[in-house]
Each structure stands twice: as C-alpha cells, then as structure tokens.
PDB file of N, CA, C and O in Angstrom:
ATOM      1  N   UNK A   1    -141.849 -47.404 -48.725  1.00  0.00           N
ATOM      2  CA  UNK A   1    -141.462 -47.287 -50.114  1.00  0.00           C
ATOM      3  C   UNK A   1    -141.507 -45.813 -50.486  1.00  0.00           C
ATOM      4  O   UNK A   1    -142.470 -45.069 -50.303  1.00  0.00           O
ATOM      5  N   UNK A   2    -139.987 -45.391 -51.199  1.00  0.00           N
ATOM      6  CA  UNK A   2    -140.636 -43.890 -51.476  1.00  0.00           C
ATOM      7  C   UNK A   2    -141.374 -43.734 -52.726  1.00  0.00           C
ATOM      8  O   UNK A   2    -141.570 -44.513 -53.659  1.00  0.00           O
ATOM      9  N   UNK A   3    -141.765 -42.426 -52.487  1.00  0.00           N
ATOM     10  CA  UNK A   3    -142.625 -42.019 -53.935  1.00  0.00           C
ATOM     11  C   UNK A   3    -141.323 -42.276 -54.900  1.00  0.00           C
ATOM     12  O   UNK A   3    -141.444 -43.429 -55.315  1.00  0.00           O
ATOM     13  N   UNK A   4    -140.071 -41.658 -55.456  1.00  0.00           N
ATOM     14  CA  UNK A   4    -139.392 -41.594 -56.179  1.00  0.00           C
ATOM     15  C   UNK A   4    -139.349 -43.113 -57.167  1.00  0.00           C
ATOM     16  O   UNK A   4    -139.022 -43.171 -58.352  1.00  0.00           O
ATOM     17  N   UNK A   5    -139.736 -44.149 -56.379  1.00  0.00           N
ATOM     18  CA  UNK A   5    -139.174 -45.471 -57.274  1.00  0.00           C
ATOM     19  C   UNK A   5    -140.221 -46.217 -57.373  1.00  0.00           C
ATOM     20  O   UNK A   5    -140.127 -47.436 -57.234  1.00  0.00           O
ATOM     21  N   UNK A   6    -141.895 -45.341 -57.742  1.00  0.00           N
ATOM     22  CA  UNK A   6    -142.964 -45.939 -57.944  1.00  0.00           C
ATOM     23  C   UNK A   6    -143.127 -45.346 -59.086  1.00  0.00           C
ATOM     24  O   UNK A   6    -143.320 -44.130 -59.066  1.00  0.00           O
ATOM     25  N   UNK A   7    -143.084 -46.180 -60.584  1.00  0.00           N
ATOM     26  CA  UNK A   7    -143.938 -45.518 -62.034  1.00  0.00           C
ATOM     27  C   UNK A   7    -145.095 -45.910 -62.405  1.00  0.00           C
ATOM     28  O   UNK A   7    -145.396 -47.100 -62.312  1.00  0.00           O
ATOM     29  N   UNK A   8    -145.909 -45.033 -62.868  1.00  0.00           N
ATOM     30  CA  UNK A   8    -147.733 -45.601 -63.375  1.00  0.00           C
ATOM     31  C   UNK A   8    -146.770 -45.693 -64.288  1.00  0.00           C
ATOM     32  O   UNK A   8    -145.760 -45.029 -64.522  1.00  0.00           O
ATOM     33  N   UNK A   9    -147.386 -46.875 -64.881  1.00  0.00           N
ATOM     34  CA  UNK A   9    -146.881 -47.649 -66.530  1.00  0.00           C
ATOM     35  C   UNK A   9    -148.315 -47.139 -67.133  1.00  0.00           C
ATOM     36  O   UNK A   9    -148.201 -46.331 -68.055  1.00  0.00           O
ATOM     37  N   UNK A  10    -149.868 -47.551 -66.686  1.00  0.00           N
ATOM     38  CA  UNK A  10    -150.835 -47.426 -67.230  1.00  0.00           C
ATOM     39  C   UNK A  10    -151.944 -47.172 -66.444  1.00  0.00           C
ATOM     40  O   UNK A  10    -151.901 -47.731 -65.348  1.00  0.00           O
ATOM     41  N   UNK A  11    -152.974 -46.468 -66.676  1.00  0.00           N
ATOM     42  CA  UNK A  11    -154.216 -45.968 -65.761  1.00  0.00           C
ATOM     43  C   UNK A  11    -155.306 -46.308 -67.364  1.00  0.00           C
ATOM     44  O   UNK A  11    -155.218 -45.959 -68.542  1.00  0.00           O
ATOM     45  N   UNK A  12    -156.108 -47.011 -66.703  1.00  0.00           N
ATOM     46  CA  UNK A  12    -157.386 -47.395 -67.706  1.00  0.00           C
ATOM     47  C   UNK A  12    -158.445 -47.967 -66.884  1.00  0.00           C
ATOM     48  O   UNK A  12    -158.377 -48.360 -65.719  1.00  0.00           O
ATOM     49  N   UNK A  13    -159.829 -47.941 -68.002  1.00  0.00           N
ATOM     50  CA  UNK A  13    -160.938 -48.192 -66.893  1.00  0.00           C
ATOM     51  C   UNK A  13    -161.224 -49.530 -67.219  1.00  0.00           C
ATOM     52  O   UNK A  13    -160.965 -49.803 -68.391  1.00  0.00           O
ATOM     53  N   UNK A  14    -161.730 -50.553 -66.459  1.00  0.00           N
ATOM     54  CA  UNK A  14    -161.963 -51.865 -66.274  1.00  0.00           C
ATOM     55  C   UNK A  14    -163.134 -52.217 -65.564  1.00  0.00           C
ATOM     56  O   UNK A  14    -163.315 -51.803 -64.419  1.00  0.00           O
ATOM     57  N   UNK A  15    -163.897 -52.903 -66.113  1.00  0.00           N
ATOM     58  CA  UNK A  15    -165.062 -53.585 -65.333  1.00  0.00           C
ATOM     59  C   UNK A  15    -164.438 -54.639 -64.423  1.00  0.00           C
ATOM     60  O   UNK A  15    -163.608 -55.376 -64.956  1.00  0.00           O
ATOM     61  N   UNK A  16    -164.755 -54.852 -62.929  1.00  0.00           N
ATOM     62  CA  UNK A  16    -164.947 -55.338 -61.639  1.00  0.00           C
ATOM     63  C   UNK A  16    -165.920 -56.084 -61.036  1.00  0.00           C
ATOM     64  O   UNK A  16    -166.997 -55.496 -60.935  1.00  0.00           O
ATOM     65  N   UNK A  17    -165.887 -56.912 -60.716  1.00  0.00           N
ATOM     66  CA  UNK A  17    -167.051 -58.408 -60.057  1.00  0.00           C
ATOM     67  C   UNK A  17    -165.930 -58.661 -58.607  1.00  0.00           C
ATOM     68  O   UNK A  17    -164.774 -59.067 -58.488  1.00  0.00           O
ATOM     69  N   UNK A  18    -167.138 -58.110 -57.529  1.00  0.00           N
ATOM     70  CA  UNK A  18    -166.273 -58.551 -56.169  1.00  0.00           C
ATOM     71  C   UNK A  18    -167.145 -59.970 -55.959  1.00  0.00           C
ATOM     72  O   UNK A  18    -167.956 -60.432 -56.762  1.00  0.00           O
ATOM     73  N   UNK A  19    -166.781 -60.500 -54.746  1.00  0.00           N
ATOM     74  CA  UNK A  19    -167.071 -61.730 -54.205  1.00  0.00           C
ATOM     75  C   UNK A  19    -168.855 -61.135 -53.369  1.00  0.00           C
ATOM     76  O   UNK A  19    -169.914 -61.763 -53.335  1.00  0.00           O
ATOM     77  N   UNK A  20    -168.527 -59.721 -52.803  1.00  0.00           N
ATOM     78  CA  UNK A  20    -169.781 -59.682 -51.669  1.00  0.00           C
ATOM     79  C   UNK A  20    -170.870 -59.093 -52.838  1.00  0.00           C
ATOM     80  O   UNK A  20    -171.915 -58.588 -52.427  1.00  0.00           O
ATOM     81  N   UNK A  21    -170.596 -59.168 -54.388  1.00  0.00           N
ATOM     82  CA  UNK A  21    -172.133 -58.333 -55.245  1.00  0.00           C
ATOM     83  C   UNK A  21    -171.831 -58.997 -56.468  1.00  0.00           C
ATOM     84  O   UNK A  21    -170.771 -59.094 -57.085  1.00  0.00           O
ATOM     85  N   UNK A  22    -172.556 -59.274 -56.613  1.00  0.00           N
ATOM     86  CA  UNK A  22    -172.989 -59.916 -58.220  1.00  0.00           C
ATOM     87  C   UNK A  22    -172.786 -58.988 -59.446  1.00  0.00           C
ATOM     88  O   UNK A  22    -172.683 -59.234 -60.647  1.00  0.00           O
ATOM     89  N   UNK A  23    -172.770 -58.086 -58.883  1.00  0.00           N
ATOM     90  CA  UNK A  23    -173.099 -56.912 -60.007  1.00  0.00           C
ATOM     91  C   UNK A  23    -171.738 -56.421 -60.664  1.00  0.00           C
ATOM     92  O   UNK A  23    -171.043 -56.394 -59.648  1.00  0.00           O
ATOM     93  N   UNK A  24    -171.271 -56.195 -61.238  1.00  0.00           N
ATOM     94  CA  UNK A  24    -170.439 -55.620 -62.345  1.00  0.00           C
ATOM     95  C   UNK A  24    -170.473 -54.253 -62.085  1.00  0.00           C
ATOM     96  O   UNK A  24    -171.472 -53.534 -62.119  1.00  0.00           O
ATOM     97  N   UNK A  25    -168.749 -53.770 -61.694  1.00  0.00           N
ATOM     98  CA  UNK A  25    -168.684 -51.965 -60.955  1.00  0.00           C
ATOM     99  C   UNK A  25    -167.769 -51.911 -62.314  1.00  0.00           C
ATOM    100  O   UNK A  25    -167.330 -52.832 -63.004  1.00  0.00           O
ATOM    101  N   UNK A  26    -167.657 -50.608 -62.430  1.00  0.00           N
ATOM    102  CA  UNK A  26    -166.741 -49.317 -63.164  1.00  0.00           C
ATOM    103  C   UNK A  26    -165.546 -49.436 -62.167  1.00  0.00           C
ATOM    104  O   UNK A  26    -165.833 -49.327 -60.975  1.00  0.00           O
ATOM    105  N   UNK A  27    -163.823 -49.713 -62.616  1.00  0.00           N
ATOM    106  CA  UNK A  27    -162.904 -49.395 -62.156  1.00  0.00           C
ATOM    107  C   UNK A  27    -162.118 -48.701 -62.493  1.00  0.00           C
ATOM    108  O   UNK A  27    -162.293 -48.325 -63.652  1.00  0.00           O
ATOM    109  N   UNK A  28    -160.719 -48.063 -61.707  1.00  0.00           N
ATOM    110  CA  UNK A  28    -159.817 -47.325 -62.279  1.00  0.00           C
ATOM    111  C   UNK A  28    -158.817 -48.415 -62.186  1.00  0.00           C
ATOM    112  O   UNK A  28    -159.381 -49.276 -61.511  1.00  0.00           O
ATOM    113  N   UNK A  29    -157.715 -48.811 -62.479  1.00  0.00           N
ATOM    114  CA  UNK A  29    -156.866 -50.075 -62.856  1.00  0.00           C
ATOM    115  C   UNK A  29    -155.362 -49.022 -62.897  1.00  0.00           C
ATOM    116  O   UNK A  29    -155.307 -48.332 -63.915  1.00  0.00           O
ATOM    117  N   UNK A  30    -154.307 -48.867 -62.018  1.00  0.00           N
ATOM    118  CA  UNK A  30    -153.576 -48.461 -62.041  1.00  0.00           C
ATOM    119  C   UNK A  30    -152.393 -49.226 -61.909  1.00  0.00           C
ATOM    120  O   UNK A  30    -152.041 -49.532 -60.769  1.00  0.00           O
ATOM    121  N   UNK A  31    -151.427 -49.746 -63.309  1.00  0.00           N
ATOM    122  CA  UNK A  31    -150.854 -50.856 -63.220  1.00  0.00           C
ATOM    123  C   UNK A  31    -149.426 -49.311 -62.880  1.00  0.00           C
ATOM    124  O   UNK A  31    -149.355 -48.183 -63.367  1.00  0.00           O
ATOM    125  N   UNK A  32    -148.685 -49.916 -62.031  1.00  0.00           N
ATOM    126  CA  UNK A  32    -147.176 -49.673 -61.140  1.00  0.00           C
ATOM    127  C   UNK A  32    -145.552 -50.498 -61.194  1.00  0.00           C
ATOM    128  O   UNK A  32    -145.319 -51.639 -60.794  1.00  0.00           O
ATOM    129  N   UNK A  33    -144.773 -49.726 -61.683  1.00  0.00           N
ATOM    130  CA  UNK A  33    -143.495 -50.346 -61.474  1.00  0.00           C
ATOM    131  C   UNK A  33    -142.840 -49.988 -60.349  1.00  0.00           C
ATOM    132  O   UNK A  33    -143.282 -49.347 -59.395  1.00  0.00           O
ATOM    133  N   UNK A  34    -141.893 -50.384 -60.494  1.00  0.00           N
ATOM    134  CA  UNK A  34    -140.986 -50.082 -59.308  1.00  0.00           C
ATOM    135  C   UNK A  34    -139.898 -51.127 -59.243  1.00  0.00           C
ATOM    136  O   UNK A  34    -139.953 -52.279 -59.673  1.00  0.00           O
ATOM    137  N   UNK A  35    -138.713 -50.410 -58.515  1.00  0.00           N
ATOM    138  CA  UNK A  35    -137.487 -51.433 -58.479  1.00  0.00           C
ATOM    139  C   UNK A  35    -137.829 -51.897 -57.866  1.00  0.00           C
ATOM    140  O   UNK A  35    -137.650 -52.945 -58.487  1.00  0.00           O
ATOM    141  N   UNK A  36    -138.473 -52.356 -56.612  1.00  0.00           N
ATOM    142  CA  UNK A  36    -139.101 -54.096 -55.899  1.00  0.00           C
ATOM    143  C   UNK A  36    -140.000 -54.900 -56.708  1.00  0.00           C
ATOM    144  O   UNK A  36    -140.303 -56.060 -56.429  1.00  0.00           O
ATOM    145  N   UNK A  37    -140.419 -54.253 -57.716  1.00  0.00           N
ATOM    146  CA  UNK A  37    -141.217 -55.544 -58.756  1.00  0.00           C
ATOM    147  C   UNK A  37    -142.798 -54.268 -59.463  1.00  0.00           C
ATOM    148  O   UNK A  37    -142.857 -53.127 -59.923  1.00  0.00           O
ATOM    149  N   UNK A  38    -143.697 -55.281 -59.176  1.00  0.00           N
ATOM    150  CA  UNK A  38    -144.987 -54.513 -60.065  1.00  0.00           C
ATOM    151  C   UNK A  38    -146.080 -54.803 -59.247  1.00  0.00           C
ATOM    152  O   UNK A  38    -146.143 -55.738 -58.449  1.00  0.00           O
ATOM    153  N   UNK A  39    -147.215 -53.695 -59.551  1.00  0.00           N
ATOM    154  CA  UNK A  39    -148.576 -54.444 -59.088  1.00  0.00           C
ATOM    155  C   UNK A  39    -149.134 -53.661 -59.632  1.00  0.00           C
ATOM    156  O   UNK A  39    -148.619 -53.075 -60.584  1.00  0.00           O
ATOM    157  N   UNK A  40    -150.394 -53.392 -59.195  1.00  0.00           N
ATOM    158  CA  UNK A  40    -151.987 -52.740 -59.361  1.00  0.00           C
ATOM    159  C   UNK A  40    -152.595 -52.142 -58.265  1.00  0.00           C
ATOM    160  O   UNK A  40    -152.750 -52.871 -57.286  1.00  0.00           O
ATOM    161  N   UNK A  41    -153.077 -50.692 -58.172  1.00  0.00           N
ATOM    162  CA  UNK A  41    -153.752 -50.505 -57.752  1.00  0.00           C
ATOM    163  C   UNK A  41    -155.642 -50.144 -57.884  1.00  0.00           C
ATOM    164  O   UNK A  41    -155.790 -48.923 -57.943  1.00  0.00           O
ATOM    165  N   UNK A  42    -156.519 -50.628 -57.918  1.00  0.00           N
ATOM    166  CA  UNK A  42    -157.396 -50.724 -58.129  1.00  0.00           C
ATOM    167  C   UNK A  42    -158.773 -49.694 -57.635  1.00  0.00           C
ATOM    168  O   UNK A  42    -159.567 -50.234 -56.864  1.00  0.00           O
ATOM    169  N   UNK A  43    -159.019 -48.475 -57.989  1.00  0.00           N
ATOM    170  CA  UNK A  43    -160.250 -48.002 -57.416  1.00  0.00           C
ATOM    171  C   UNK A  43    -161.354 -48.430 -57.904  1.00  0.00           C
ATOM    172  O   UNK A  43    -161.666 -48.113 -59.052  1.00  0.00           O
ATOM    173  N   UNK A  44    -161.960 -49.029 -57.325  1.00  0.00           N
ATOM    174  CA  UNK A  44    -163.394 -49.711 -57.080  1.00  0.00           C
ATOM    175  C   UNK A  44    -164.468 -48.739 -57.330  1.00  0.00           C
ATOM    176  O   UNK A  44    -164.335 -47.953 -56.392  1.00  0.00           O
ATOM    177  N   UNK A  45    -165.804 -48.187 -58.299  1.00  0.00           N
ATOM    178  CA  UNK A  45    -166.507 -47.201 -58.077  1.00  0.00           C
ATOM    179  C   UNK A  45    -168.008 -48.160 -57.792  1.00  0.00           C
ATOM    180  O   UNK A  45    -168.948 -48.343 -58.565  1.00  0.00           O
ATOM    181  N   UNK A  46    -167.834 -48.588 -56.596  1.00  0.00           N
ATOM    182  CA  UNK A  46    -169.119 -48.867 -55.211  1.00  0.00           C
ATOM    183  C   UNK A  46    -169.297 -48.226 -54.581  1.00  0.00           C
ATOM    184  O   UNK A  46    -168.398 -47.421 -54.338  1.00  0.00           O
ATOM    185  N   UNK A  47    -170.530 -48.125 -53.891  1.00  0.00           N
ATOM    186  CA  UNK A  47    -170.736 -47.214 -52.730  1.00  0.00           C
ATOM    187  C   UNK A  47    -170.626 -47.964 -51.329  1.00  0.00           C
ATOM    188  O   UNK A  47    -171.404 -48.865 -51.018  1.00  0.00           O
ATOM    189  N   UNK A  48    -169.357 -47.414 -50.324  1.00  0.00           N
ATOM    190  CA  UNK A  48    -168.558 -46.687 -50.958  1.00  0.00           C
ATOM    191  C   UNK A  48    -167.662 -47.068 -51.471  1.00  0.00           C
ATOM    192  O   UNK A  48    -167.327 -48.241 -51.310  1.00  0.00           O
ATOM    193  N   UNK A  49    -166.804 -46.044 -52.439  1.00  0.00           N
ATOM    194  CA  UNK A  49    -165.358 -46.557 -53.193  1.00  0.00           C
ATOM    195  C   UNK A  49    -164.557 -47.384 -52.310  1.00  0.00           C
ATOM    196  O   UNK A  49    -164.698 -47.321 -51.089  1.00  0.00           O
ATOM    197  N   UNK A  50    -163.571 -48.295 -52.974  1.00  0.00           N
ATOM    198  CA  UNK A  50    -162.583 -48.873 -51.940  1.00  0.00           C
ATOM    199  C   UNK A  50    -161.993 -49.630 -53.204  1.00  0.00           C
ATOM    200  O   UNK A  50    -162.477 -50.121 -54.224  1.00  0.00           O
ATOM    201  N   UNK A  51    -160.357 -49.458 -52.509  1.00  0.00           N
ATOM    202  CA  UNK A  51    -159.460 -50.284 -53.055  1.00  0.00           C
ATOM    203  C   UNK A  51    -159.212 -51.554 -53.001  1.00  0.00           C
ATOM    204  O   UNK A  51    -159.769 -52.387 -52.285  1.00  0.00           O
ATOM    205  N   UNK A  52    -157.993 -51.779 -54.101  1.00  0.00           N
ATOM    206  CA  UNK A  52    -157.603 -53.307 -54.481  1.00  0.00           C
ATOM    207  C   UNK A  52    -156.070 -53.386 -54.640  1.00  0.00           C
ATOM    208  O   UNK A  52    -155.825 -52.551 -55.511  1.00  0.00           O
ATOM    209  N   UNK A  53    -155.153 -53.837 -54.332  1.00  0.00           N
ATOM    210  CA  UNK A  53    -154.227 -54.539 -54.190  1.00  0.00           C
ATOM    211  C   UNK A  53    -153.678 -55.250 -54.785  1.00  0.00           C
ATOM    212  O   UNK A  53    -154.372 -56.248 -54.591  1.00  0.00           O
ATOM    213  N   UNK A  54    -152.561 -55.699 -55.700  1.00  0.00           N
ATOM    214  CA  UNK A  54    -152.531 -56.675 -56.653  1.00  0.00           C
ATOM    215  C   UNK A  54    -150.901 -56.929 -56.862  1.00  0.00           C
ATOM    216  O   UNK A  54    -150.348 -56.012 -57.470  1.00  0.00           O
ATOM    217  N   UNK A  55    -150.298 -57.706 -56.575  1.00  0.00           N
ATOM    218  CA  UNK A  55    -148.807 -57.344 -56.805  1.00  0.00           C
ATOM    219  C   UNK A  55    -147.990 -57.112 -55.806  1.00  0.00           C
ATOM    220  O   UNK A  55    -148.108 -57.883 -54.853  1.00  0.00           O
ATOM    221  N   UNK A  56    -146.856 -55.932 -55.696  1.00  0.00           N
ATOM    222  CA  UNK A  56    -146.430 -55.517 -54.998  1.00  0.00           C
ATOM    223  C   UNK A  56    -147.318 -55.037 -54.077  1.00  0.00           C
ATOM    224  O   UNK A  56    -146.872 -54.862 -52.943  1.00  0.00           O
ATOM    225  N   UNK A  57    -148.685 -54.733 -54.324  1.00  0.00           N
ATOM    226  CA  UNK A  57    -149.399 -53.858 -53.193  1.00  0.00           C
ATOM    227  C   UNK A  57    -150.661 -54.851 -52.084  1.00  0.00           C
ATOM    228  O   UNK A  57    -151.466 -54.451 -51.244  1.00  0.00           O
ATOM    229  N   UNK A  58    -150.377 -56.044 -52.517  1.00  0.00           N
ATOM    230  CA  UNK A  58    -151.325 -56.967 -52.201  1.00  0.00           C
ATOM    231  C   UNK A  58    -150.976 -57.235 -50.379  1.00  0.00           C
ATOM    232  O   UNK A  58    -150.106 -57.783 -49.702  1.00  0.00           O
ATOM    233  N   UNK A  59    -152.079 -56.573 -50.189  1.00  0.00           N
ATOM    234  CA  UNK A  59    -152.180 -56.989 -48.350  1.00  0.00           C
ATOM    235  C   UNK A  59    -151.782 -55.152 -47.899  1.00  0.00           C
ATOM    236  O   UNK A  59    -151.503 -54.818 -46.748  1.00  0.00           O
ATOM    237  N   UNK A  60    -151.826 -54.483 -48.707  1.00  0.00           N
ATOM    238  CA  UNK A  60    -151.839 -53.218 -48.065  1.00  0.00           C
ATOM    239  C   UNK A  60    -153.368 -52.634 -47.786  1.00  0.00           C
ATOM    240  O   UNK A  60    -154.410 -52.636 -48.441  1.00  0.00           O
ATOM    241  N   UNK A  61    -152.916 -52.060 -46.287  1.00  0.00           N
ATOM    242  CA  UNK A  61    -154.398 -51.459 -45.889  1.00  0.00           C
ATOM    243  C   UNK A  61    -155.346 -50.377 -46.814  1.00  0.00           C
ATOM    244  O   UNK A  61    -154.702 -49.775 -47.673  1.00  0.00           O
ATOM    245  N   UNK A  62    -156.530 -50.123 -46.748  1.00  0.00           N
ATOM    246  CA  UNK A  62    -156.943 -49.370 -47.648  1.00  0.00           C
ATOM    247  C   UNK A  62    -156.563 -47.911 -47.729  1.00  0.00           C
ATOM    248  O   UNK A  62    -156.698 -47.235 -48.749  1.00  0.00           O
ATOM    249  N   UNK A  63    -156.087 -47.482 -46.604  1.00  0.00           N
ATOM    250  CA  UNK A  63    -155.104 -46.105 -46.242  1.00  0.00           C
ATOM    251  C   UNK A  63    -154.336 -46.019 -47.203  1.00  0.00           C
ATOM    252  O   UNK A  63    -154.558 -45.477 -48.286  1.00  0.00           O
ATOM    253  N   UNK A  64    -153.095 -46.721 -46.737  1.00  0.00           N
ATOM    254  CA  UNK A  64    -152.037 -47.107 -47.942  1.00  0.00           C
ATOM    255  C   UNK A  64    -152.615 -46.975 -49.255  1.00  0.00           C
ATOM    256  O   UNK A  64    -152.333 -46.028 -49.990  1.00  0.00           O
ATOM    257  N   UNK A  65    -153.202 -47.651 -49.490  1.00  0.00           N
ATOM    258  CA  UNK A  65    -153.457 -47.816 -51.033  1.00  0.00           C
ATOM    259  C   UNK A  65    -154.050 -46.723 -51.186  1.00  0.00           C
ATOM    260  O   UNK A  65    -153.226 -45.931 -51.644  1.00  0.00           O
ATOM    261  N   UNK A  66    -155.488 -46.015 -50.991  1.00  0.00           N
ATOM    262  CA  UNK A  66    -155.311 -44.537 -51.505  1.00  0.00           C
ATOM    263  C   UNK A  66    -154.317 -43.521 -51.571  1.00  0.00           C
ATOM    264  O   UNK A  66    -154.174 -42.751 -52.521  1.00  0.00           O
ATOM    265  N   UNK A  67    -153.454 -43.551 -50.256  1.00  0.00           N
ATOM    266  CA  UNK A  67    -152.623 -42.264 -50.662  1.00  0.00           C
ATOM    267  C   UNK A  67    -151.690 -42.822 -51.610  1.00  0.00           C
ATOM    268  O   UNK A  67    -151.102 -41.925 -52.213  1.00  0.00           O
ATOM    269  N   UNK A  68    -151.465 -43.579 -51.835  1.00  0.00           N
ATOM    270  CA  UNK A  68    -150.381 -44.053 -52.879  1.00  0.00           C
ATOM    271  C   UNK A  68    -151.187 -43.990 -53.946  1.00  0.00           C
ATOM    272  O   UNK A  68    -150.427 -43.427 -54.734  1.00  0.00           O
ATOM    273  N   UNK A  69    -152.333 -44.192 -54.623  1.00  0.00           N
ATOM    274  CA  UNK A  69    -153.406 -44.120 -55.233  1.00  0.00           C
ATOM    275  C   UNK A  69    -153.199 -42.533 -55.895  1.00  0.00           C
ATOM    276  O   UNK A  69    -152.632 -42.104 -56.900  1.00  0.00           O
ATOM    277  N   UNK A  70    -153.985 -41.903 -54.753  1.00  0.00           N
ATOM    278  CA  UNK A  70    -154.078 -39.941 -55.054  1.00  0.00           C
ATOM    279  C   UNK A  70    -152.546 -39.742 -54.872  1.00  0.00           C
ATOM    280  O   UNK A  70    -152.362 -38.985 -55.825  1.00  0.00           O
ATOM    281  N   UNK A  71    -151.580 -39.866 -54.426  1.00  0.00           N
ATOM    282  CA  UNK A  71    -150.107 -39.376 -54.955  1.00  0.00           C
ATOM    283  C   UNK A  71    -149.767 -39.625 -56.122  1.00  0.00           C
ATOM    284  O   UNK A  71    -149.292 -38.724 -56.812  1.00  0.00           O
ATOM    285  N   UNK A  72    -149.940 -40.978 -56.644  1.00  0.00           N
ATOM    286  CA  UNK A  72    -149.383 -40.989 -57.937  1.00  0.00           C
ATOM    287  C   UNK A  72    -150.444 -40.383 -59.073  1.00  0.00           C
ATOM    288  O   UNK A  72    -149.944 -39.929 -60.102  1.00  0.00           O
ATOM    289  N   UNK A  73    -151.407 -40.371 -58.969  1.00  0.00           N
ATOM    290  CA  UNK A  73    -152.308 -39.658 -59.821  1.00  0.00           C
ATOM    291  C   UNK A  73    -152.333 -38.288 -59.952  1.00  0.00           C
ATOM    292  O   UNK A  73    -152.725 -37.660 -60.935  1.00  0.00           O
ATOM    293  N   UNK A  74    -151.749 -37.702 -58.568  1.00  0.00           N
ATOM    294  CA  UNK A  74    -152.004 -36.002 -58.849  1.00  0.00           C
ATOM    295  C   UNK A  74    -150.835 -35.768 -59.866  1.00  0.00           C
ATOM    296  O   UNK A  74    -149.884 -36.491 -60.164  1.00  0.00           O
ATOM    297  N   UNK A  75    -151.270 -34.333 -60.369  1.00  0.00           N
ATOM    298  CA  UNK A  75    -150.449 -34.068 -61.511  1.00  0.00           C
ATOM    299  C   UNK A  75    -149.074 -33.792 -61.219  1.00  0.00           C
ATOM    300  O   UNK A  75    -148.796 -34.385 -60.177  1.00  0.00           O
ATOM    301  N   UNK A  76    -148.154 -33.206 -61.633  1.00  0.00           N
ATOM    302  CA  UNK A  76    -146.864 -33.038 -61.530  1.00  0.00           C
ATOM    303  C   UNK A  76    -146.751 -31.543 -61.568  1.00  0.00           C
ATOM    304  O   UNK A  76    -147.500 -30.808 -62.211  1.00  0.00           O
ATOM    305  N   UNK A  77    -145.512 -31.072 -60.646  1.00  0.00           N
ATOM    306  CA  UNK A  77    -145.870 -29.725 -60.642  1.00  0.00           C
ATOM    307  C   UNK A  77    -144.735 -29.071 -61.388  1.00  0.00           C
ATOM    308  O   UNK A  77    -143.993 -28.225 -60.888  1.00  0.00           O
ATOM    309  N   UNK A  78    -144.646 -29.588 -62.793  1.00  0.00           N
ATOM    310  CA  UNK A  78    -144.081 -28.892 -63.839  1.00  0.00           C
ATOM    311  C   UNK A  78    -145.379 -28.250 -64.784  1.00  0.00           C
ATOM    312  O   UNK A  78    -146.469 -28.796 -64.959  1.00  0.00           O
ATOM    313  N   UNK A  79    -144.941 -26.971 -65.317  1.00  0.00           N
ATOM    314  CA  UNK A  79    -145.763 -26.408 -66.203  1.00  0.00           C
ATOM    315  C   UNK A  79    -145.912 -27.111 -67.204  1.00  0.00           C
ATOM    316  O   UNK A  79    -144.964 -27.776 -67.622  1.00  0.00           O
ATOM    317  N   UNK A  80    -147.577 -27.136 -68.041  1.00  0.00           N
ATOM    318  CA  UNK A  80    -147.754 -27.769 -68.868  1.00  0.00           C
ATOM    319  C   UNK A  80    -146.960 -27.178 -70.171  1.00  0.00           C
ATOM    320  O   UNK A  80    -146.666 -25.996 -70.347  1.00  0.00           O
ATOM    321  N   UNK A  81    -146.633 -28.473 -71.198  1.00  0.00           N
ATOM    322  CA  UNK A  81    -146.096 -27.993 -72.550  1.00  0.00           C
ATOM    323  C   UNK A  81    -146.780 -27.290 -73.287  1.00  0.00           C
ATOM    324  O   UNK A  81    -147.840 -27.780 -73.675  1.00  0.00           O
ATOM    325  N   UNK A  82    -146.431 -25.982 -73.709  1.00  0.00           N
ATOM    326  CA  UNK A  82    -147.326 -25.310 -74.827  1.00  0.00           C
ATOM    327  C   UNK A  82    -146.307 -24.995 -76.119  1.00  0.00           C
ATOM    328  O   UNK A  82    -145.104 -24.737 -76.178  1.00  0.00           O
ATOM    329  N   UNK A  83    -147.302 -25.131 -77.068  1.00  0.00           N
ATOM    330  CA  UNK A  83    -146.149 -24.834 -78.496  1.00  0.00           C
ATOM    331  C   UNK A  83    -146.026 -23.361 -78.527  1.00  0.00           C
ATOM    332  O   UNK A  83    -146.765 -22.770 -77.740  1.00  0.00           O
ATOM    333  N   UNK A  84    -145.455 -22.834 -79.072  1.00  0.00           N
ATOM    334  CA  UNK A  84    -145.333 -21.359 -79.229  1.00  0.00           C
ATOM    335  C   UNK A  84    -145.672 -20.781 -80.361  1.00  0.00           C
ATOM    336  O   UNK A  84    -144.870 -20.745 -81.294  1.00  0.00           O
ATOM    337  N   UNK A  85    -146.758 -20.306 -80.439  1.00  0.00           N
ATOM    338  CA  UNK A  85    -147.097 -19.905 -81.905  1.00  0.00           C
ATOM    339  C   UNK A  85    -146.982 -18.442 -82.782  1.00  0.00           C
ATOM    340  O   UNK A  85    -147.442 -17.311 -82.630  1.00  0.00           O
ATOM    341  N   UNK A  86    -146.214 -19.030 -83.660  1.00  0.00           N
ATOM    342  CA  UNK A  86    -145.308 -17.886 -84.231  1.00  0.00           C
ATOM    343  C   UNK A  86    -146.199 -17.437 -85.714  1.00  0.00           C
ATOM    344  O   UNK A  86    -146.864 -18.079 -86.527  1.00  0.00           O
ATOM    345  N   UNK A  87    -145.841 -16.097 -85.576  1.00  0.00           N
ATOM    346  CA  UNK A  87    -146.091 -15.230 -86.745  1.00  0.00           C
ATOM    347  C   UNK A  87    -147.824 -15.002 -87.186  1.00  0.00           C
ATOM    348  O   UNK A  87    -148.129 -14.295 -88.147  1.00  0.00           O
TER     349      UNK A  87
END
C-alpha cells in the first residue's frame, strides 16, 4: 500500500484492556482512510509498547504497523504557517 492513499482522519488518546492484563493502558488510537476502505492503528503504552490492528490493518505484523504508525505521524515537510505581522 503506498503512503500517498493512506489519510489520518483522527489521532486521540483512549483507554485499552488487553486479554493477557487486567489492567487498563493509555493508548494512541489512529483512525485511517484510504481508497481500500478504513481501519485503526493502535499504540498500546505497556511495557513494552506494541501495536493493534483494526480494519484495513487487521492481521498486519507489528513491523508493518509501526512504520506505517511513525510514517503517518511524522510531520510533513512543508514549512509551518506563520501570520505575518504587520506594522
């Protein structure tokens, strides 16, 4: 899949309950479009971190899912907008 036809729609934080801990983790929740459909990618903050799958991304290795993860998250390498302040 290329980068070009993957959009973050939304990045927000979400509480997480896996199957192997009882306990309630801190997540990052990265919901994804794309012309093949939608999913989620999920960073997990356990020790250690590890991803989640959801959608289009469900059954991808944890490789996959980070770099697709840290690609779409790093910033863009256009200069940031600044207003110009006059007078």
């Amino acid at each position: 899949m290329s980068e070009e036809t993957l959009t973050v729609r939304s990045l927000e934080r979400a509480p997480i309950r896996t199957r192997e801990s009882g306990n309630t983790h801190s997540a990052w929740r990265m919901e994804i479009d794309s012309a093949g459909g939608s999913g989620t990618i999920t960073l997990v903050d356990a020790t250690p971190p590890f991803y989640r799958g959801e959608g289009l991304f469900l059954g991808w290795a944890q490789e996959q899912l980070a770099e697709t993860y840290q690609r779409l998250l790093a910033p863009d390498d256009e200069p940031p907008f600044e207003v110009m302040q006059l007078g």
